[in-house]
C-alpha positions as CSV (number, residue, x, y, z in Angstrom):
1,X,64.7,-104.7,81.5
2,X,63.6,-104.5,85.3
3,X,60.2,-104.8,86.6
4,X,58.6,-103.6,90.0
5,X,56.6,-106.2,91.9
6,X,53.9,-104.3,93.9
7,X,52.3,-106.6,97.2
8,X,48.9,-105.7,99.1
9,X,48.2,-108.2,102.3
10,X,45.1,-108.6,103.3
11,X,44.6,-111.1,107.0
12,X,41.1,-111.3,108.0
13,X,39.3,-113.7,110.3
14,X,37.6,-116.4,108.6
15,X,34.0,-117.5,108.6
16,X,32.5,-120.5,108.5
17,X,30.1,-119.8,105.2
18,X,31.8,-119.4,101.5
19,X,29.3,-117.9,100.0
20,X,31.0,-114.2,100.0
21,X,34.1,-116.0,98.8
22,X,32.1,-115.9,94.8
23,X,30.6,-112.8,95.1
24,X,34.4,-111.5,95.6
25,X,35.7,-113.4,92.6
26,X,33.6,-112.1,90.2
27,X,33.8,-108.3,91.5
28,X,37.3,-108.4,91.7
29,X,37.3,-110.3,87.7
30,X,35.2,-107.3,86.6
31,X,37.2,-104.5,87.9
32,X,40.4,-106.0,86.7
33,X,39.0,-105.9,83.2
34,X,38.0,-102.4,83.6
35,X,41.9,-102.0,83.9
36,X,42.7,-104.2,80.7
37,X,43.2,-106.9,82.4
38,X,42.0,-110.7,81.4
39,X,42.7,-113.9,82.9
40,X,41.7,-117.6,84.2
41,X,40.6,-118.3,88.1
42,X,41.5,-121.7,90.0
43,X,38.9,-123.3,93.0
44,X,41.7,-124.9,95.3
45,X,40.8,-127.9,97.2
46,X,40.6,-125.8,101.1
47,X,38.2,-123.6,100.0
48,X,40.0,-120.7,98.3
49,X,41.0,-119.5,95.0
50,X,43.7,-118.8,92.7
51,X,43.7,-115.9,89.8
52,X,45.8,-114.4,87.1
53,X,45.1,-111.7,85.1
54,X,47.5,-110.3,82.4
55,X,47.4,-107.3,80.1
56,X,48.9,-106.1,76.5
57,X,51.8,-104.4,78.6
58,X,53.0,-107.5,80.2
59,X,51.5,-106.3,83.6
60,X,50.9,-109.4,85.6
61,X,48.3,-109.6,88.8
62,X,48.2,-112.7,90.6
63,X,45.2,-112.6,93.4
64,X,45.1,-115.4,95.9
65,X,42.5,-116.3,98.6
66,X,42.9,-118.7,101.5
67,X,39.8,-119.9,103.2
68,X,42.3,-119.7,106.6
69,X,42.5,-115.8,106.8
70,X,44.8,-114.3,104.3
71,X,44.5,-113.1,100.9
72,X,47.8,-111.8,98.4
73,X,47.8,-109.6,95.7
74,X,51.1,-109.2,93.3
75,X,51.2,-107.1,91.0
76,X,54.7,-107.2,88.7
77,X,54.6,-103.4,86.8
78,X,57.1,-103.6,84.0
79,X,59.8,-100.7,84.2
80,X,59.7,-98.5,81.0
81,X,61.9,-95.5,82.5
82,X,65.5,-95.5,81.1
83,X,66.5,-96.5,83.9
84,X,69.9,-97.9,82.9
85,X,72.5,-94.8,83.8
86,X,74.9,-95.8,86.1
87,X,77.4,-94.2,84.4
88,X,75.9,-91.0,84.3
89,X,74.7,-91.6,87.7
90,X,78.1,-91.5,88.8
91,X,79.9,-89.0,86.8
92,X,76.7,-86.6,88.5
93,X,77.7,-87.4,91.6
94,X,81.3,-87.6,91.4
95,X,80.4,-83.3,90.5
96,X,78.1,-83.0,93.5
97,X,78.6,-85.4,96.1
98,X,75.7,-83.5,98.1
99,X,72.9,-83.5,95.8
100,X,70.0,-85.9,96.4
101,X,69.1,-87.8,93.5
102,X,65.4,-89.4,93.8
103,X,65.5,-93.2,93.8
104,X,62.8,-94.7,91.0
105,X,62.3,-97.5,92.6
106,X,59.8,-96.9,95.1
107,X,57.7,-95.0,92.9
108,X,53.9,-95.9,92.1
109,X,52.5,-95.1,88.8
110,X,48.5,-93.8,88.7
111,X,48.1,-97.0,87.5
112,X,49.3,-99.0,89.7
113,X,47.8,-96.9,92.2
114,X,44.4,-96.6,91.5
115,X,44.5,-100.4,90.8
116,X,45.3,-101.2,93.9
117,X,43.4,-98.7,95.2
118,X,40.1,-100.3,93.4
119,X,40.9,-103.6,94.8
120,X,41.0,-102.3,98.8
121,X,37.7,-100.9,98.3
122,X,36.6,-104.2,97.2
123,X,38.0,-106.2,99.6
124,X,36.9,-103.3,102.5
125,X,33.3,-103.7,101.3
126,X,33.4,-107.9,101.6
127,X,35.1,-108.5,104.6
128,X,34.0,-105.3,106.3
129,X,35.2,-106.1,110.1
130,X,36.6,-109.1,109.6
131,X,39.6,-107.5,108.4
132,X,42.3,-107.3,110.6
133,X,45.1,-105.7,108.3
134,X,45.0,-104.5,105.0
135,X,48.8,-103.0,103.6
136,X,50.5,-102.2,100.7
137,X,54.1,-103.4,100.9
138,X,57.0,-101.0,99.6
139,X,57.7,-102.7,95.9
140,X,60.7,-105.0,95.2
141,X,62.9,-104.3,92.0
142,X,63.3,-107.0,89.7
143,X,66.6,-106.8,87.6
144,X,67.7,-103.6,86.8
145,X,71.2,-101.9,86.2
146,X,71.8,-102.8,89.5
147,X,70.9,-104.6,92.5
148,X,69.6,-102.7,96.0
149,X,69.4,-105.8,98.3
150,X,71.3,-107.1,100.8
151,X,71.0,-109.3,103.8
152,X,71.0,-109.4,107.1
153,X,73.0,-112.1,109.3
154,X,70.0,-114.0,110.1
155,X,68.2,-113.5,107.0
156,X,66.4,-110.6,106.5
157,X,66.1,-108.2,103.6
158,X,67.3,-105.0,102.9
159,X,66.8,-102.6,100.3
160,X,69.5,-99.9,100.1
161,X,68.6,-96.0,98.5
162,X,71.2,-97.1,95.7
163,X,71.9,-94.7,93.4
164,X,74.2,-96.1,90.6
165,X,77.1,-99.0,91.0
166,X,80.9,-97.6,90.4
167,X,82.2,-100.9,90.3
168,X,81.7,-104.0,89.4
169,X,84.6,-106.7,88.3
170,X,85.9,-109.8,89.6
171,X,89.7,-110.1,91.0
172,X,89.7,-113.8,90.2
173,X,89.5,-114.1,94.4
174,X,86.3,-112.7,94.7
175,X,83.2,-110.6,92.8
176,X,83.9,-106.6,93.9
177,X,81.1,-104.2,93.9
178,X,81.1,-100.5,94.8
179,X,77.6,-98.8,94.9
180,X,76.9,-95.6,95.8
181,X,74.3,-94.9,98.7
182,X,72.6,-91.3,98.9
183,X,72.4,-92.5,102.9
184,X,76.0,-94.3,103.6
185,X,78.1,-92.8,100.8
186,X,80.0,-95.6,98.3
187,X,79.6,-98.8,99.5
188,X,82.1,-101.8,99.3
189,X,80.7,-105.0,98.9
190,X,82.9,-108.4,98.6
191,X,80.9,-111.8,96.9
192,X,77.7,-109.6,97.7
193,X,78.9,-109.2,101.2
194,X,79.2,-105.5,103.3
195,X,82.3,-105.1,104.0
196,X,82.0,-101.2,105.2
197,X,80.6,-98.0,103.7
198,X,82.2,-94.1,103.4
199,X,79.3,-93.8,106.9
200,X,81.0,-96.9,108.7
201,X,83.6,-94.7,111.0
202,X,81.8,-96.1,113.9
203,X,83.2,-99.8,112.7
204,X,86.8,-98.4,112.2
205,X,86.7,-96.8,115.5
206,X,85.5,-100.1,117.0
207,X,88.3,-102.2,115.5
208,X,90.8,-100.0,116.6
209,X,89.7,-99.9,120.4
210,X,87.7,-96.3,120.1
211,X,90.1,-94.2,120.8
212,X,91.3,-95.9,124.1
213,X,94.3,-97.4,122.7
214,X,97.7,-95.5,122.5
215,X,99.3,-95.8,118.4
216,X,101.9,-93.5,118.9
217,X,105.3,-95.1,118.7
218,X,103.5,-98.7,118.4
219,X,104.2,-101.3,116.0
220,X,100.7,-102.6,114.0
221,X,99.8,-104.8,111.7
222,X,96.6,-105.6,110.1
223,X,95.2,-108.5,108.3
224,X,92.8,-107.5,105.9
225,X,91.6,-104.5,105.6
226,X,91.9,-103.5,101.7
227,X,89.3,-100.4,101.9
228,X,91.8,-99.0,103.7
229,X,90.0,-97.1,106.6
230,X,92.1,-99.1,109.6
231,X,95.3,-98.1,107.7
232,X,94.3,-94.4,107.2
233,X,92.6,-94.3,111.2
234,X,96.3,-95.6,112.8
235,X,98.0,-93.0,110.3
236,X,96.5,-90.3,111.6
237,X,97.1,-91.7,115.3
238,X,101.1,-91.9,114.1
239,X,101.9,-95.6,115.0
240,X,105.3,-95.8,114.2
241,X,104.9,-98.3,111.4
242,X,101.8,-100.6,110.3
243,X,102.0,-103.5,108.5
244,X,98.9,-103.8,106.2
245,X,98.7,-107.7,104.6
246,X,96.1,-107.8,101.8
247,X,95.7,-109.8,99.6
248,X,93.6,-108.1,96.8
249,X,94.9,-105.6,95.2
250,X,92.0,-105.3,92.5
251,X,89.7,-104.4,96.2
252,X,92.2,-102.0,96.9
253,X,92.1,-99.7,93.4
254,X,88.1,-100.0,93.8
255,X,88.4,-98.4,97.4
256,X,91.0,-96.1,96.3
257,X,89.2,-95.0,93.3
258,X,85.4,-95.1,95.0
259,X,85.9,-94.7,98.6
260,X,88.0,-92.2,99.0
261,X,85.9,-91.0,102.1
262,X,87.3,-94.1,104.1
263,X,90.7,-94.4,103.0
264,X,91.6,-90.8,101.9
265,X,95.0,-91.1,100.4
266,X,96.1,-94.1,102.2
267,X,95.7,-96.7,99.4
268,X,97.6,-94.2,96.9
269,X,100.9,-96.0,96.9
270,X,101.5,-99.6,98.9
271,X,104.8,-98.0,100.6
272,X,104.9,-94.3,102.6
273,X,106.2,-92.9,105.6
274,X,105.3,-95.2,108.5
275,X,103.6,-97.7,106.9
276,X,103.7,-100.5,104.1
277,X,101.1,-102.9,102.3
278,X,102.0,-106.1,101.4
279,X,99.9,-107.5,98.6
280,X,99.4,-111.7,99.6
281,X,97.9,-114.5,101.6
282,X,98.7,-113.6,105.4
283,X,99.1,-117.2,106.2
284,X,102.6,-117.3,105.0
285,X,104.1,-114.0,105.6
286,X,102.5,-114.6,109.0
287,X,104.5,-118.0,109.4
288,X,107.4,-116.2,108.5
289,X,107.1,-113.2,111.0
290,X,106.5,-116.4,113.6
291,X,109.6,-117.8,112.3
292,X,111.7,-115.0,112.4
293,X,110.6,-114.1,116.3
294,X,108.7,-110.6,115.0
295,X,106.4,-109.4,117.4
296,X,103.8,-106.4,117.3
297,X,102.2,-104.0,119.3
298,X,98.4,-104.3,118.2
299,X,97.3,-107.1,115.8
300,X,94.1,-106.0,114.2
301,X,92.2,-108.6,112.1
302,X,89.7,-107.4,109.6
303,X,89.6,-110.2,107.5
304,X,86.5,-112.1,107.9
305,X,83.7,-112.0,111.0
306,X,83.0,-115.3,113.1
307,X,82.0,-118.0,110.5
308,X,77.8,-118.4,111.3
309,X,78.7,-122.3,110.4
310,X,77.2,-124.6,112.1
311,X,80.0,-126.5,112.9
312,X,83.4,-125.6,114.4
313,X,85.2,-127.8,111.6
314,X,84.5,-126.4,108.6
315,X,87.3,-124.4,106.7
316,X,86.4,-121.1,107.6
317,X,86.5,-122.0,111.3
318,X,89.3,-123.6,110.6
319,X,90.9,-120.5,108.7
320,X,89.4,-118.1,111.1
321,X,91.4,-120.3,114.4
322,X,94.7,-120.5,112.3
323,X,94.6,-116.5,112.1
324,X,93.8,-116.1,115.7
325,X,96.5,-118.5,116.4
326,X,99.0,-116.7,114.1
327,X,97.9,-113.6,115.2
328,X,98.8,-114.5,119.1
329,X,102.1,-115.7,118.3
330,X,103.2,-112.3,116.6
331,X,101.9,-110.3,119.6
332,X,103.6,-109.0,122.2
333,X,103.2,-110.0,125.8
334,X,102.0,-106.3,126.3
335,X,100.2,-106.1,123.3
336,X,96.6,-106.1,122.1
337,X,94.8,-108.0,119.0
338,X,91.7,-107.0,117.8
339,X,89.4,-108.8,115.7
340,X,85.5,-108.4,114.6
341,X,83.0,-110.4,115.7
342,X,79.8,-110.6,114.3
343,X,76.2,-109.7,114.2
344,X,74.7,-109.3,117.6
345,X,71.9,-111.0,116.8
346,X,74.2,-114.5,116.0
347,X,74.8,-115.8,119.7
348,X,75.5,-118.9,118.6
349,X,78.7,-117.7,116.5
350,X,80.3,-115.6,119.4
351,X,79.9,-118.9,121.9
352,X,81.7,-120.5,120.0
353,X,84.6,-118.2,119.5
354,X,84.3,-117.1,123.0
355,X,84.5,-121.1,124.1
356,X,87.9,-120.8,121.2
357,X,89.3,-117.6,123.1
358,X,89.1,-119.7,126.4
359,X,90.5,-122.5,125.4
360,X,93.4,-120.9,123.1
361,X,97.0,-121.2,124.1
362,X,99.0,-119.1,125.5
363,X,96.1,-118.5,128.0
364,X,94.2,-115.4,127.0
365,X,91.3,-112.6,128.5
366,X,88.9,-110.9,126.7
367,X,85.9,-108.1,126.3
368,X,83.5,-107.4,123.5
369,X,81.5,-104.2,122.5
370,X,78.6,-103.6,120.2
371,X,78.4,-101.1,118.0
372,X,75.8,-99.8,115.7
373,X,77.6,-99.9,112.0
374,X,75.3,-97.4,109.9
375,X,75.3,-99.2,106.5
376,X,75.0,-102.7,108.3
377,X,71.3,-101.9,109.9
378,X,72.4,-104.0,112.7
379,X,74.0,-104.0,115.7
380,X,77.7,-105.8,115.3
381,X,80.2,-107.2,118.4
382,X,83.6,-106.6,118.3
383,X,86.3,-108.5,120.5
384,X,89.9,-106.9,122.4
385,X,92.2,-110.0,123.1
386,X,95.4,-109.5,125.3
387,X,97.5,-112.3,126.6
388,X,96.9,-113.3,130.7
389,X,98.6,-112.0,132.6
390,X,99.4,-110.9,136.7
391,X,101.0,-107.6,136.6
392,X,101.1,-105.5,133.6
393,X,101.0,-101.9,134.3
394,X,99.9,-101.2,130.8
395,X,96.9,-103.5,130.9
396,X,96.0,-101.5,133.5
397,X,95.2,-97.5,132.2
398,X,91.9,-95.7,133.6
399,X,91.1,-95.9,130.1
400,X,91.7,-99.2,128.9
401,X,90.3,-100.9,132.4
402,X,86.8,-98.6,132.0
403,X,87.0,-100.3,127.9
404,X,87.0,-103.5,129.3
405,X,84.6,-103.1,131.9
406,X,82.0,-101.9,129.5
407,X,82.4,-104.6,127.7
408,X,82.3,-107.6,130.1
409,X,78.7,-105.7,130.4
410,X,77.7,-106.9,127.6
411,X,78.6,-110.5,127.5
């Protein structure tokens, strides 16, 4: 069972006398019940009023006036299309990845329409003027075979063209969801978070360095990364062996069997020419390489983005400062690490890594980019880390040295 919840906003400037205030109550009662709906109205204390109307479809209009300037209208529509085929869904588009398949979701009935419709009118006629916007809001799904909204880092909502959900289980480490976008392709998402979508090249170039980094004949490692993209980018550059430490294999089959347009045949088998996945925490094999004096080319953490904590103490800043810390020690003098930042949008999060960076030992230098990530709908910073130092003719390509420079430009 789902439901659509339809929203009309009316601000207008108030006035001084009431009086209209009843004549609008009783209009607005009347042409409700011309629609077959019935219901109770409530005086509040400043002034305005308070109405529900139901009808013998479970259709539910609530109509709220505030004396101050503003007056809501929800209207929750009950969903009667069978709407529940995500199966079917995706076996059609598994056949034809390039047809379009019409979302329901923002569709209006004629009812719904020419309700609202009536109610404008009436609100055009009383407040005339006074009004200084009048809009109908797109509608928000309520439950459903699957669900379209996501997040942004500081709070605010997106709905996403979803099309049917490929995936859904839970490893026992975290809740996996695949759904499929008509916009961004399939779409991973870890414990509801977007992790990155088939679109999301622009985030895989990022992490990598955009195509300013030599791979060929470099050792790399990378921490995280279970859809697979940064493992299939660095194979096609021809590193001489990467390193891959995961530690979900359940993430892993979803990507391999759902988004393919990421990780291609990377994820097919855990050990192939040039590379090799190691399914585990990275803490300990980490330790280990530490132990054992193995060093690395590029370090490329794709883990987890800046914690947006509040406080530098909590366990993911601590988790996120022992990786960066690990990650250091495995790296060559000459060598790069690479790590994700976060939204742009979250300064607070990258001055507080950035105070980390500058305070990390051995001493280190930095630059950060941003980057427009398709599926995110927000601008996202990414961070290249190499160890201080005087002379290092490799630090010092055209190519590298213009990277960096464009990227102290934005700090």
């Amino acid at each position: 069972m789902a439901s659509k919840l339809f929203t009309l906003d009316c601000c207008f400037s108030p006035s001084p006398s009431l009086d209209w205030m009843n004549d609008l109550e009783h209009e607005i009662e009347n042409a409700v019940k011309t629609f077959g709906l019935q219901g109770t109205n409530h005086k509040s204390r400043g002034g305005g009023f308070f109405a529900t109307y139901l009808d013998k479809g479970d259709r539910c209009l609530n109509f709220r006036v505030q004396s101050d300037g503003l007056i809501t209208i929800d209207l929750t529509d009950p969903v009667v299309e069978d709407l529940v085929q995500p199966k079917v869904r995706a076996k059609q588009e598994e056949q034809n990845e390039d047809a379009a398949f019409a979302s329901p979701w923002g569709e209006m009935s004629d009812f719904v329409d020419q309700l609202l419709g009536s109610l404008e009118k009436i609100l055009q006629k009383h407040l005339g003027d006074r009004i200084k916007r009048l809009r109908r809001l797109p509608p928000l799904l309520r439950g459903g075979p699957w669900d379209p909204y996501l997040s942004t880092s500081d709070g605010r909502l997106i709905q996403y063209d979803v099309q049917c959900s490929l995936w859904n289980s839970h490893s026992g480490l975290q809740q996996i969801e695949v759904l499929r976008s008509q916009q961004y392709g399939s779409m991973l998402l870890l414990d509801r978070d977007l992790n990155l979508a088939e679109s999301d090249l622009a985030y895989t170039d990022a992490i990598t360095g955009d195509g300013c980094f030599e791979y060929h004949d470099k050792d790399v490692l990378v921490l995280g990364g279970g859809d697979g993209a940064i493992l299939n980018q660095l194979r096609k550059k021809e590193a001489r062996f990467i390193t891959m430490l995961e530690i979900d294999a359940e993430v892993m089959l979803a990507c391999r069997t759902h988004l393919r347009g990421a990780c291609e045949d990377s994820l097919d088998k855990l050990k192939g020419k040039g590379y090799e996945i190691i399914v585990g925490d990275c803490v300990p094999v980490l330790q280990k390489y530490v132990a054992d004096d193995r060093k690395f080319d590029y370090v490329i953490n794709d883990l987890t983005a800046v914690p947006l904590s509040g406080s530098p103490h909590d366990d993911d800043w601590e988790f996120f400062l022992l990786i960066l810390h690990l990650g250091l020690k495995v790296l060559k003098t000459t060598g790069t690490y690479f790590t994700q930042g976060n939204s742009a949008s979250d300064k607070t999060a990258h001055t507080r890594f950035e105070h980390a960076l500058r305070s990390v030992k051995p001493l280190v230098e930095f630059s950060r980019k941003t980057v427009c990530v398709p599926s995110y709908m927000e601008l996202w910073v990414f961070y290249i880390v190499w160890k201080k130092q005087e002379d290092n003719d490799e630090r010092c390509k055209a190519c590298e040295k213009e990277l960096r420079e464009t990227g102290d430009q934005n700090n």
